[in-house]
GUVEX-872995 format. One record per residue (C-alpha): x, y, z. Coordinates in steps of 0.1 Angstrom, whole numbers, plus 5000, padded with zeros to 4 digits. Layout:
<nodes>
XYZ;...
</nodes>
This chain:
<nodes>
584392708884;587392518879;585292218893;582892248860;585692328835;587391968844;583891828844;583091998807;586591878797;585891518810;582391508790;584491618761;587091388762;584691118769;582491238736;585491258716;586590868726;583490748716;583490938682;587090858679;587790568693;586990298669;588890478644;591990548663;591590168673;591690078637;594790328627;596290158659;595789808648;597089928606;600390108618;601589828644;602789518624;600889188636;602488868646;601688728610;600588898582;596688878578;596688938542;599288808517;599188978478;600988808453;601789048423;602888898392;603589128359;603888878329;606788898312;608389148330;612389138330;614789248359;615989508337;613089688338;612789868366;615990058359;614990058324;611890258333;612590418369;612990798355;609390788346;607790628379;606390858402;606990778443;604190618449;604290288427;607690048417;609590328437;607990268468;607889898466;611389908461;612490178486;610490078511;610589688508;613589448496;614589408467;615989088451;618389178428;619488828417;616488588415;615788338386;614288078373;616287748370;614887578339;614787608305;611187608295;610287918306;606787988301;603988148317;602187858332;605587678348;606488018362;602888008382;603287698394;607187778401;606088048425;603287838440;604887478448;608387598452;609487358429;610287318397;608387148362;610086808372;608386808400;604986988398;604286878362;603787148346;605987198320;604487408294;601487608285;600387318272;601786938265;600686668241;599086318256;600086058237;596985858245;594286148237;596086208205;595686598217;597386908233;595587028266;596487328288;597987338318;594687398339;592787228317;589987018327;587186828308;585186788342;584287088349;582687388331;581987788334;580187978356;579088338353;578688328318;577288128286;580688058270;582087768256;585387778268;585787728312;586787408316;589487488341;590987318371;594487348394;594086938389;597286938368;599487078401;601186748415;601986888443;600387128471;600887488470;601687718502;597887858498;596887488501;599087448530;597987748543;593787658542;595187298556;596687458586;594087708595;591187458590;590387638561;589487948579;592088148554;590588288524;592688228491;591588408457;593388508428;592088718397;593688738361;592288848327;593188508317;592088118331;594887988334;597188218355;593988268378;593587918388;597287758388;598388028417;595087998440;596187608444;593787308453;591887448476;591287798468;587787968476;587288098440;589588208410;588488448384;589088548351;587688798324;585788628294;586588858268;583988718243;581388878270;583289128287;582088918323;584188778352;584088428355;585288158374;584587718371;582487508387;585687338403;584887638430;580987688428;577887698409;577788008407;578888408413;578988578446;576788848441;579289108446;580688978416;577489008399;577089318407;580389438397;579789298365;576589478366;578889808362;580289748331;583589848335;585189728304;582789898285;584290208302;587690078293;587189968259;585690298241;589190508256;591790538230;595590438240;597390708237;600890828246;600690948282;603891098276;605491398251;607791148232;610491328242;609991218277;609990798268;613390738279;613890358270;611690318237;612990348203;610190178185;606990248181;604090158158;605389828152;602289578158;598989598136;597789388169;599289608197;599789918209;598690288206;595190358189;595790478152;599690458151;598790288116;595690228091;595389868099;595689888139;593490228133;590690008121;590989668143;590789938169;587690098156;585889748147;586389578185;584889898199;581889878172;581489498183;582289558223;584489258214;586889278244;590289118239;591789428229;591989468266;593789198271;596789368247;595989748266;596889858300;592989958308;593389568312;595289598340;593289888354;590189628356;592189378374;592889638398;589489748401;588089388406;590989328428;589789578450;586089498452;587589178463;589589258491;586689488506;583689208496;585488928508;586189078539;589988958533;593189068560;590089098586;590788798609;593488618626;593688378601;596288508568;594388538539;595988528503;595388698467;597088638439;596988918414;597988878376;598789188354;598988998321;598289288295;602089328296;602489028280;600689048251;601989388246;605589228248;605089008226;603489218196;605689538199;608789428218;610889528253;612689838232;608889998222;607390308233;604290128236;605889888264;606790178281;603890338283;601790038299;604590028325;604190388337;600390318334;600389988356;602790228377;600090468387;597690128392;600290038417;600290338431;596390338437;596190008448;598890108477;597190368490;593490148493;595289908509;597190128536;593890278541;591989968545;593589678556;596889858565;600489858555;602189658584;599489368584;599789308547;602689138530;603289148492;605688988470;606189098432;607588938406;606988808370;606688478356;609688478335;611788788313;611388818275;613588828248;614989158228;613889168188;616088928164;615889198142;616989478161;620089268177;620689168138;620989528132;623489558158;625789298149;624989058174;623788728168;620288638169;617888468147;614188318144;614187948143;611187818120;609587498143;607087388116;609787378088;612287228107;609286948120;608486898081;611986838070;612086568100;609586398088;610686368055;614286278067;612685998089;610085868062;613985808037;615785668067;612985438078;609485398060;606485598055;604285678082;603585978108;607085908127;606186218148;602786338167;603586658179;605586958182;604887218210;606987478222;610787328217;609486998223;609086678199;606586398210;607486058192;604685788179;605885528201;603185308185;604585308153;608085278166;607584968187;605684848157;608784888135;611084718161;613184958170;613985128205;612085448214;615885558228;617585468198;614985618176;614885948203;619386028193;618286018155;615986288163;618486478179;621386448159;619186588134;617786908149;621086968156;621687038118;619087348119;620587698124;619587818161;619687468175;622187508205;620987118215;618886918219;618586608243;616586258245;614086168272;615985898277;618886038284;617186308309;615885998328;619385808331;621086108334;621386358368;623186638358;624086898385;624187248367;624387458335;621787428305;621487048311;620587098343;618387338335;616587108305;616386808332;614387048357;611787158324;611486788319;608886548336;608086198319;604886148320;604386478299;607086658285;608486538253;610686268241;612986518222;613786898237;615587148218;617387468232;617987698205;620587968209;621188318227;619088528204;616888338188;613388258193;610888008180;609088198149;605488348157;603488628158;605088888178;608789028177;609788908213;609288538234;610288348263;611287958267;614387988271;617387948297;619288208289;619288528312;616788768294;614088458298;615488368339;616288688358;612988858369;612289128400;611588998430;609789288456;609089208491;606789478508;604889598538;603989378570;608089318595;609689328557;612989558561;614389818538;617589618521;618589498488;619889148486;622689088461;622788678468;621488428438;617988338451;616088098433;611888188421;610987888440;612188028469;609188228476;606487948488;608987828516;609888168521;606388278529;605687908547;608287998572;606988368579;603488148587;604287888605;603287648583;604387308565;605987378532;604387278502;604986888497;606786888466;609187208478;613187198468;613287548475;615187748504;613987998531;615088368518;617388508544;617488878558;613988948543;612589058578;613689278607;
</nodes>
C-alpha cells in the first residue's frame, strides 16, 4: 500500500515537472541575475529636469518613477557640460560619450556654408522612407563622427546583438540606435504609420505591418485630454490653460477647436503634444521586444526608447503647468506597465535600464518677471537685422551674414575674403556687437574657440558645443533667465543649471539600491555600460566609468 502511494506520488511529481518545468526553468533563469545583461533599455524623457521627480513624487504611484528610484540608483548630480543644449546633442551625448566637439553634432540643425542651407542632425539626402508615402524620411546616423556603444556592441558580438530604438520623432530614433543598428522607427504623423529609412531596409518587418494594421493612434487620437486629477490634487502646477497648441482638450475656444479639427482630419501631430503619444511608444515598444525576440540570447541586445510628448508640452505650456503635470503622472502609469511586461517576460535581473533626459528646460520669463527675478526673452531675428544693418554702415552693402540658428551666427566668408579683410578680425566685430543686446551674457569668435583651450566654466562649456567644421563662426550665451524668443513659454540651449542637470536612473540586472551624490557627467553612461559589457568604448569617448553603480 505504501509501495503504490510512493509510486502514485512519483507519477505525480513526475507529471507535475513536465507541466511545470519549463516554466519554473524560465522564473529561474528571470529572478537570478546573468553574467551580463541580455537586454539593455535606454529611457530618455525629453526635456525632463532633475527637479522633477521631487517636483512630482506625491502623485506617482509605486510602481513607476518610485520604483525606478527605490529599487535602482539614482544619480543625483549628473549634467551636461556644454552650452548648446538641445535635443539632438543630448542623443548623441548619451550615445558616443562625448561631447558636440567631438561627435559633431552640435545643434538640431547647423548651416553649411557650401549648400547655402540648414540640414538636421540625421539628415540625409541618400536615403529615403519606408513604410509610408511621405515626403519627408531622408534620415541617417551618418552625421555621428564617432561610434556609439550599440556600435561597439554589434562590433564585438559579430553583430549577433540586436539594437533598435523607437521615437515619435526621426531624429531622436535614429541618432541613439548608432551606425549599425537593425532598424529605427518613428511615427509619421501626417499618416498616423511607423516608419523607418532605407538606411536599415527596404521595407517593414511584418510585425510592424501588422501593428500598424491596428490603428492605434486612431484609438489615441479621438480620447480627450483631460485632468486625471481633482485640481486640488496637482501639487506643482499653478498654470493651466495657457497654450492654444497644448494641453487639455477644451481649456479654451481656440485649443477647443484645433482639438476638434485634427480629430475631424485624423491629422496626428496632436499626439505628439499629448501623453497618448507616449502610450503608443510604449505599446510599439512592447510589440518590439516580444517580435524581435530581444533579451532572448546570450548576446545583450539594446532599445532605445524616446518619450518626446513631454517636450512639446514643455515647451507650449511651461514646467509650472497643470498640464505638465498631468502627462508626467500619465507617462508614470506607462512606466509602470512597461515594468511589469518586462519582469514578466524577459525578467527583471537580466535587463538593465538607464533613464534620463536629454537636457532640462527653462522656467517662464514671465512668471520669474513677476517674481522679481531677472529673466527676459531675447529677440534673435531683431537683433540679426540690426547686425546687418550695423555691418552694411561700418563696411559696404551686401549679405555680411548667412545664417542664424539657435545662438549661433554663420559669417559669408566669401564676401569677407572678397572685401580683404580677416574672417577673425571680422568674427570680434560681431561680437562686440551682440554684446550691446539686452540678454547677451557673451558671445565668442570661432577663432578664438580654436586657439583657445579653456579648462572650465561657461567658456569651457561654449568650446565643448563648438566643432569647426559646423558650428558657427559667432556663439552667443544669453543670460540666466532668458531664452531665445519662440513659440512656447519655456526652452533649452543653454549652460546654466535648469538646461544641464537631468535624472539619471539605473535599474534592474546586478544594479544596487544607492543614491550617488558625486558630479557625474551625461557622457558617462556609454563607457559606463561598455565596461558592464566587456566591450571597447566608443572611439570618440572622454567619458568616465560610473562608480558604485553595481553590487
Amino acid at each position: 500500500m505504501l509501495f503504490m502511494k510512493a509510486k502514485i506520488l512519483a507519477v505525480s511529481l513526475l507529471a507535475a515537472l513536465i507541466l511545470w518545468g519549463p516554466e519554473l526553468m524560465a522564473q529561474k533563469r528571470r529572478n537570478i541575475p546573468s553574467e551580463k545583461p541580455q537586454l539593455i533599455i535606454g529611457i530618455v524623457v525629453e526635456s525632463m529636469r532633475y527637479d522633477y521627480i521631487h517636483r512630482y513624487w506625491d502623485n506617482f504611484g509605486e510602481g513607476g518613477f518610485r520604483r525606478l528610484i527605490g529599487e535602482g540608483a539614482l544619480c543625483r548630480n549628473a549634467n551636461y557640460n556644454y552650452m548648446l543644449t538641445q535635443t539632438s546633442p543630448g542623443y548623441a551625448t548619451i550615445a558616443t560619450g562625448c561631447e558636440p566637439i567631438v561627435h559633431g553634432i552640435v545643434s538640431d540643425a547647423w548651416y553649411v556654408q557650401l549648400q547655402e542651407k540648414n540640414i538636421g542632425a540625421a539628415f540625409d539626402e541618400k536615403e529615403k522612407p519606408v513604410g509610408a508615402e511621405i515626403e519627408k524620411g531622408t534620415y541617417s546616423p551618418r552625421n555621428i563622427l564617432t561610434t556609439t556603444f550599440t556600435d561597439e556592441m554589434k562590433l564585438f558580438s559579430n553583430n549577433r546583438s540586436k539594437v533598435f530604438a523607437v521615437s515619435l520623432n526621426p531624429t531622436t530614433a535614429v541618432l541613439p540606435a548608432g551606425h549599425i543598428a537593425d532598424a529605427a522607427y518613428w511615427f509619421d504623423d501626417a499618416s498616423g504609420l511607423w516608419v523607418t529609412s532605407s538606411y536599415y531596409a527596404d521595407s517593414l518587418p511584418a510585425w510592424v505591418n501588422e501593428f500598424n494594421g491596428k490603428k492605434f493612434p486612431d484609438m489615441y487620437i479621438e480620447k480627450d485630454w483631460l485632468p486625471l486629477l481633482p485640481p486640488e490634487k496637482y501639487r506643482a502646477g499653478s498654470e493651466r490653460g495657457q497654450s492654444k497648441n497644448a494641453g487639455f482638450s477644451g481649456d479654451n475656444v481656440l485649443g477647443k477647436k484645433i482639438n476638434n479639427l485634427l480629430k475631424r482630419t485624423k491629422h496626428y501631430s496632436k499626439l505628439k503634444s499629448n501623453p497618448a503619444g507616449n502610450s503608443l511608444v510604449k505599446d510599439f515598444c512592447v510589440n518590439a521586444i516580444v517580435n524581435e525576440q530581444l533579451g532572448q540570447d546570450d548576446d545583450t541586445d539594446f532599445l532605445s526608447i524616446a518619450f518626446s510628448a513631454s517636450a512639446d508640452v514643455s515647451i507650449a505650456c511651461g514646467p509650472n503647468s497643470v498640464e505638465l503635470e498631468d502627462l508626467y503622472i500619465r507617462l508614470d502609469r506607462d512606466l509602470e506597465h512597461f515594468l511589469q511586461f518586462i519582469d514578466e517576460n524577459v525578467g527583471r535581473n537580466n535587463v538593465l535600464i538607464y533613464l534620463t533626459s536629454d537636457h532640462g528646460t527653462s522656467y517662464n520669463p514671465a512668471m520669474l518677471q513677476a517674481n522679481n527675478i531677472p529673466a527676459g526673452t531675447f529677440n534673435a531675428d531683431r537683433a540679426v537685422m540690426l547686425l546687418g544693418t550695423y555691418l552694411n554702415a561700418k563696411y559696404d552693402k551686401g549679405k555680411w551674414v548667412s545664417a542664424y540658428h539657435n545662438n549661433q551666427i554663420y559669417l559669408n566668408h566669401n564676401l569677407i575674403e572678397t572685401a580683404g579683410m580677416k574672417v577673425q578680425d571680422f568674427e570680434n566685430v560681431v561680437c562686440d556687437f551682440m554684446l550691446q543686446f539686452s540678454g547677451v551674457a557673451n558671445a565668442i569668435s570661432a577663432s578664438t574657440l580654436k586657439s583657445t583651450t579653456f579648462t572650465d566654466g561657461i567658456m569651457r562649456q561654449m568650446q565643448n558645443s563648438f566643432n569647426p567644421k559646423r558650428s558657427g563662426d559667432v556663439i552667443i550665451c544669453l543670460e540666466p533667465g532668458w531664452i531665445a524668443q519662440g513659440s512656447g513659454v519655456s526652452s533649452a540651449n543653454s549652460g546654466y543649471n535648469y538646461d544641464t542637470h537631468v535624472p539619471l536612473i539605473w535599474y534592474g540586472w546586478k544594479i544596487k539600491r544607492t543614491r550617488l551624490n558625486q558630479n557625474i557627467d551625461i557622457r558617462d553612461i556609454a563607457p559606463t555600460i561598455a565596461n558592464f559589457l566587456d566591450i571597447p568604448f566608443p572611439n570618440g569617448t572622454t567619458g568616465s566609468v560610473i562608480e558604485g553603480l553595481v553590487q
